[in-house]
C-alpha positions as CSV (number, residue, x, y, z in Angstrom):
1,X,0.0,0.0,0.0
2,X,1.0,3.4,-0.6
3,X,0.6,6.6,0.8
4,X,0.7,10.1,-1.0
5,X,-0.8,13.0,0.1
6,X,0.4,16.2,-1.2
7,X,1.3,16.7,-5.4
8,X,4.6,16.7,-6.7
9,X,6.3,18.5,-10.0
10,X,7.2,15.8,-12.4
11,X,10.5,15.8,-11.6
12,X,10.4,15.2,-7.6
13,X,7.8,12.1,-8.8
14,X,10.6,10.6,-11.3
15,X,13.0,10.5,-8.8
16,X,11.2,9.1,-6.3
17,X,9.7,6.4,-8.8
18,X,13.3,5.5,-8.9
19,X,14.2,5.2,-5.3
20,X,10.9,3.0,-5.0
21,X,12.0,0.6,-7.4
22,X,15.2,0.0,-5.6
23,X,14.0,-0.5,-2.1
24,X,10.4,-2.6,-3.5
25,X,13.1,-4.4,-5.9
26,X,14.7,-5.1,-2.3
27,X,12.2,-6.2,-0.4
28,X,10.6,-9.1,-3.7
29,X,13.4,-11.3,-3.1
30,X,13.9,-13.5,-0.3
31,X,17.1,-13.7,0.7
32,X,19.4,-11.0,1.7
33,X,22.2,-11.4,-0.6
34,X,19.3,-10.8,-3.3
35,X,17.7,-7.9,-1.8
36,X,20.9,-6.3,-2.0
37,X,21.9,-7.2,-5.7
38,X,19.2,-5.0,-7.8
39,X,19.6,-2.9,-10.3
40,X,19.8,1.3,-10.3
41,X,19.8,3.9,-12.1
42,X,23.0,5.3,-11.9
43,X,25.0,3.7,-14.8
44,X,25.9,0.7,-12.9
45,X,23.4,-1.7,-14.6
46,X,25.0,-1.9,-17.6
47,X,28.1,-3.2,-15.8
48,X,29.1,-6.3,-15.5
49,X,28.2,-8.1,-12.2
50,X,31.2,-10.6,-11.2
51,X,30.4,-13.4,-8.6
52,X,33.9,-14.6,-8.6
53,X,36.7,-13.0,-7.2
54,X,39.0,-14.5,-9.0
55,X,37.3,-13.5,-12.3
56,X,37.1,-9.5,-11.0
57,X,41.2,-9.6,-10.5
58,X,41.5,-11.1,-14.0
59,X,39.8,-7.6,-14.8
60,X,41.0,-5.2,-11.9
61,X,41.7,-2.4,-13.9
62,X,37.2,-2.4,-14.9
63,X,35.9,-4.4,-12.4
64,X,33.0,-2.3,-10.8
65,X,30.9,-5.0,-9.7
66,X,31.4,-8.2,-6.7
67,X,28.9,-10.4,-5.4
68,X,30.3,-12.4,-2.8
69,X,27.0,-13.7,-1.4
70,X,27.6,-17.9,-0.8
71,X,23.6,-17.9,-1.6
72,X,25.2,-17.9,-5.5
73,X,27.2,-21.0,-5.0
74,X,30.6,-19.8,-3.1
75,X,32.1,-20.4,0.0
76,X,31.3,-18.6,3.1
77,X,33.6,-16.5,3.9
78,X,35.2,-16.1,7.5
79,X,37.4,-12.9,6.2
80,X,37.3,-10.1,3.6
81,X,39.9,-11.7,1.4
82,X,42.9,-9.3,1.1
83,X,43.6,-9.2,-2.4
84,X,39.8,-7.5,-2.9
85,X,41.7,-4.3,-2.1
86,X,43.5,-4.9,-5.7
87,X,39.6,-3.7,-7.1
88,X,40.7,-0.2,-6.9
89,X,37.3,1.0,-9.1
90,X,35.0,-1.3,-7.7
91,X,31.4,0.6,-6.8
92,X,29.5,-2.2,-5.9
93,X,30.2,-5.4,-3.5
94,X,27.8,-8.0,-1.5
95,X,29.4,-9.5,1.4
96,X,25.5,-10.7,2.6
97,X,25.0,-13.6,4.4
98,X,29.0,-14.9,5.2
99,X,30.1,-15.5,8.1
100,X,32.5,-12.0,9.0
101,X,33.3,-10.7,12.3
102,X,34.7,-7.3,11.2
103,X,36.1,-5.5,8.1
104,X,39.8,-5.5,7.6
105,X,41.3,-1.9,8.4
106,X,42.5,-1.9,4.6
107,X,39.0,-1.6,3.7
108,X,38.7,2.5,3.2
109,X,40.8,1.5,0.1
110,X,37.7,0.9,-1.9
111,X,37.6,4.6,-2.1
112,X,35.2,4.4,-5.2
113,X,32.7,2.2,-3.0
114,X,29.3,3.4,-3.3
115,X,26.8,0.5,-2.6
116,X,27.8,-2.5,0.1
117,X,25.8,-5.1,1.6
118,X,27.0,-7.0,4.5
119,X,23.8,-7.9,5.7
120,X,23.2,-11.9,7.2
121,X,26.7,-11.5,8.9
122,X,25.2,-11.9,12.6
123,X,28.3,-11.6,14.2
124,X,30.0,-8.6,12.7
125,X,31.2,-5.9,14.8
126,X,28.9,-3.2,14.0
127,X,31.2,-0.5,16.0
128,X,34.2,-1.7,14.3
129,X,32.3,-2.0,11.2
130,X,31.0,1.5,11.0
131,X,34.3,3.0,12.1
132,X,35.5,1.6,8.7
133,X,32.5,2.5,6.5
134,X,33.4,6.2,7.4
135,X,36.4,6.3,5.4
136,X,34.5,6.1,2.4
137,X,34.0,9.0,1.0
138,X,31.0,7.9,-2.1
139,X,29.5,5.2,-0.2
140,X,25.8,6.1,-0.6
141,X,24.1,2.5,0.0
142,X,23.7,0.7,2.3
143,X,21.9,-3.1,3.2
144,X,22.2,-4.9,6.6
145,X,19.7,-7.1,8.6
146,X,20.2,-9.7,10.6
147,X,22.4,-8.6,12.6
148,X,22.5,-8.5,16.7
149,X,25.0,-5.6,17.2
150,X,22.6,-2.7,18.4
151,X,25.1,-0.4,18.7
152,X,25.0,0.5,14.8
153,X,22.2,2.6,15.8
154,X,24.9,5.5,17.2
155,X,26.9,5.6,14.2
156,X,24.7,6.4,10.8
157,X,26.0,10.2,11.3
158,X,29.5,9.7,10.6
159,X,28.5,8.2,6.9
160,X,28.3,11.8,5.2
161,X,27.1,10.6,1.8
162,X,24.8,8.1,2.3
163,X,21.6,8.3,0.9
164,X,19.7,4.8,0.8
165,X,19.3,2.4,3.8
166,X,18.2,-1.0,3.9
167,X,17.3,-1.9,7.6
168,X,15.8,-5.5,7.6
169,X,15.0,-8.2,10.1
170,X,16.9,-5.9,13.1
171,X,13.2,-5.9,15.7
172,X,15.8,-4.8,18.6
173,X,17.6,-1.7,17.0
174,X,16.3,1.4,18.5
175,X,14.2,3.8,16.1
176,X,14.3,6.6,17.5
177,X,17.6,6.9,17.9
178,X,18.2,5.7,14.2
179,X,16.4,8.1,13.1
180,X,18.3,10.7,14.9
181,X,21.2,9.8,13.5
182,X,19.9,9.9,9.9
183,X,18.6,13.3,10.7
184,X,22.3,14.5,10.9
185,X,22.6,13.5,6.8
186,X,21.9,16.0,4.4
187,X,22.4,13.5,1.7
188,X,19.6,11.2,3.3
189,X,16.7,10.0,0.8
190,X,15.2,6.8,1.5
191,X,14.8,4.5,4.5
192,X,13.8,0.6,4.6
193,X,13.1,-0.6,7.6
194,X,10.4,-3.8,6.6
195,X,10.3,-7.1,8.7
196,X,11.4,-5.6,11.9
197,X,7.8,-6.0,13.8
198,X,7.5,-2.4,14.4
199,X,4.1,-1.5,15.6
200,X,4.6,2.1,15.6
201,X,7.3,4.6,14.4
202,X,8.6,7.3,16.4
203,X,7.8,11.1,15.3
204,X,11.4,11.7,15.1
205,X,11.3,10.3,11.1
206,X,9.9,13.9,10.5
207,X,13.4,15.2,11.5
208,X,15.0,13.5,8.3
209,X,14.6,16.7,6.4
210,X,15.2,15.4,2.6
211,X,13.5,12.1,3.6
212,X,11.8,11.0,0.0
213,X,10.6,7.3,0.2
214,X,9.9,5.1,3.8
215,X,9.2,1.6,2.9
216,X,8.4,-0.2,6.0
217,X,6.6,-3.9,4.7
218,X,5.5,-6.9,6.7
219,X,5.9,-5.0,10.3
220,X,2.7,-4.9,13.0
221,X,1.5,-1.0,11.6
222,X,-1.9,-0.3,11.7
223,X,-3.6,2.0,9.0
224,X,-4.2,4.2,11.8
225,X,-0.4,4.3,12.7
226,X,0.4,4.6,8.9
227,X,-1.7,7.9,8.4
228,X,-0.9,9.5,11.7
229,X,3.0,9.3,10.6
230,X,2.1,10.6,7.4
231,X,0.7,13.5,8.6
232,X,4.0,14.3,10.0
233,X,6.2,13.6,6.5
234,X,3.2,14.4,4.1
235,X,6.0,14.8,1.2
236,X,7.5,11.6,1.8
237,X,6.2,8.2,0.1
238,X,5.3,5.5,2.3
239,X,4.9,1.9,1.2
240,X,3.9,-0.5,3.5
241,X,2.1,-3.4,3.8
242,X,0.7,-5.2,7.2
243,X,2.7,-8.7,8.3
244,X,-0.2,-10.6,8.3
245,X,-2.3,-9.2,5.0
């Protein structure tokens, strides 16, 4: 279901049509190393998505795309492998659903890093995690759910550019505070936070000034819930859908 209350010029209602399609793209498929690998419209899609890292370093100089995701046949991985940092132009890069503790302090070498998805690593380190993601300087999306670390909510300011989240199966993370942090990002667009059995959202969303799309699917909200929220953010798109509709 979605909500829209107030008109927009054509051009505010293309770009949001875009920023739907990759956070409903997200939430269609079932696992999370899919929900992170979708296509956007950004001039990545017509690059070529490499799901061996073997075959990316036979083309390191072009390489722009990893999926690392053992969902498409590979081993899990305990480690970021080291010779990754050899992708010097790489944009994209799903780590979902491995079995990773931290991320190596070489990381903030993927300087071109724009979209990453470590989401299904229960265990990580979201502190040490976070720390790391702040060196990049065009990192701008983000996927991560599953995870037990709820200490990721006091860190989302430090990531300057980021613009789409992907908050998934997290029901203990904090909201509010979330959403405080977000509010601290100019740059912030769009916000997924479906599965998470939220049966209410706090009023501090209306404090993400530039806030475009909130999808928030299969949680506990009430229609009642849904339009008092979007009273608050009557610019911002809301798509949601009731757990048990």
């Amino acid at each position: 279901m979605v909500f829209k209350r107030n008109s927009i010029h054509l051009t505010g209602m293309i770009k949001i049509s875009l920023i739907c399609s990759i956070l409903l793209l997200a939430i269609k498929e079932e696992s999370l190393g899919q929900l992170f690998d979708y296509r956007y419209k950004n001039g990545l899609e017509k690059e070529k998505n490499y799901y061996s890292l073997k075959n990316a370093l036979e083309n390191k100089d072009s390489a722009q795309r990893l999926n690392l995701n053992p969902e498409t046949g590979k081993d899990t991985l305990y480690k970021v492998p080291k010779n990754l940092k050899q992708l010097k132009k790489l944009k994209s890069l799903s780590l979902c659903n491995n079995k990773l503790t931290k991320l190596p302090r070489w990381f903030h070498k993927l300087k071109d890093l724009e979209i990453l998805c470590i989401g299904g690593n229960e265990k990580l380190d979201m502190k040490q995690v976070m720390d790391e993601l702040s060196k990049l300087p065009k990192l701008r999306y983000i996927t991560i759910g599953l995870n037990s670390d709820t200490t990721l909510n006091h860190t989302f300011s430090k990531l300057k550019s980021l613009e789409l989240l992907n908050v998934i199966r997290n029901p203990n993370w904090n909201l509010r505070t979330l959403m405080l942090e977000l509010s601290h990002l100019d740059s912030f667009k769009a916000l997924n936070i479906s599965m998470n059995e939220i049966e209410s959202i706090p009023d501090e969303i209306s404090r993400i000034k530039n806030l475009e799309v909130l999808v928030a699917k299969y949680n506990k909200l009430e229609y009642e819930e849904i339009s008092r929220i979007q009273k608050l953010i009557p610019n911002v798109e809301i798509i949601y859908k009731n757990k048990y509709e």
